[in-house]
N, C-alpha and C positions, 0 to 999 in steps of 0.2 A: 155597256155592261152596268151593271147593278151599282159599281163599286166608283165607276166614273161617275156616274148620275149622282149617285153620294155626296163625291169630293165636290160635285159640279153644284150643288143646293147648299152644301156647306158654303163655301165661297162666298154663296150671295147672298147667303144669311147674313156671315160675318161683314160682308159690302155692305148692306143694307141697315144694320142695325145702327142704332141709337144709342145703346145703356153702356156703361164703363166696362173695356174685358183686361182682364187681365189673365196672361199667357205665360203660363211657368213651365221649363222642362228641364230635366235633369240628363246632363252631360251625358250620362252612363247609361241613359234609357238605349234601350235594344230592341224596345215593343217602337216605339216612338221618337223617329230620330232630331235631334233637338235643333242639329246646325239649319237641315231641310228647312223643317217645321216653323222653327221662328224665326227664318228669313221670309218664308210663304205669310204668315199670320202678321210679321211687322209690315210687309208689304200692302199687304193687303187691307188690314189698318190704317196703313198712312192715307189710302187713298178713300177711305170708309167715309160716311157720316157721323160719326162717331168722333165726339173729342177729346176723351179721355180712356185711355190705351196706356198699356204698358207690356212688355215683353220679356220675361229675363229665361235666363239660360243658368242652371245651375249647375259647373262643370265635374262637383265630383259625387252627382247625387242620381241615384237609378228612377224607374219609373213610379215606382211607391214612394217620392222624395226622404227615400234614404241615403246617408252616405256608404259608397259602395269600391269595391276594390275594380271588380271589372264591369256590374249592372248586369250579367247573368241572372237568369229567373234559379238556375240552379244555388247562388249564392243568398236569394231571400231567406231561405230558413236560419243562417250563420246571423242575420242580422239587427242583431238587439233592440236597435232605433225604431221606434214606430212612424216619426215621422219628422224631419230636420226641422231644429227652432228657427234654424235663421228664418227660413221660407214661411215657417208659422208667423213668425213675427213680422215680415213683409207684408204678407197678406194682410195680417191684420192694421198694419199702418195705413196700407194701402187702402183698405177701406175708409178709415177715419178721414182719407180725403175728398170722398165721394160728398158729391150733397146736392 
């Protein structure tokens, strides 16, 4: 299928690659589930060419890393946060270590 062939090039994109990734997902994501995901993507990582990686898992933040009560697409419009500092602030450290 389309969909395997997909996940099957992603894979060995992220196998194959070189440049720094960094992997955020949010606890309450429902589009995107976090435990799967960044146990596949740290996995996959560790065994990469690549050697600088990192992976976090944000437990009370939906797929838009906002903070959310259940991460329902129905509760997006309730929620004020455009987009969590912490994770802003991660990011942005995380870059500063890039070089």
């Amino acid at each position: 299928s389309i969909r395997s062939l997909r996940l099957k090039n992603s894979i060995k994109n992220v196998y194959y690659s070189t440049i720094p990734v960094l992997g955020i997902y949010g606890g309450k994501d429902v589009q995107v589930k976090a435990l799967s995901n960044a146990a596949v993507l740290q996995a996959i990582l560790a065994k990469s060419r690549g050697s600088k990686f990192e992976v976090h898992t944000f437990p009370f933040l939906n797929h838009l890393m906002q903070t959310a009560i259940t991460g329902s697409l129905d509760e997006y419009h309730e929620i004020h946060e455009t987009f969590n500092e912490a994770v802003m602030q991660m990011i942005s450290e995380w870059i500063l270590t890039i070089k």
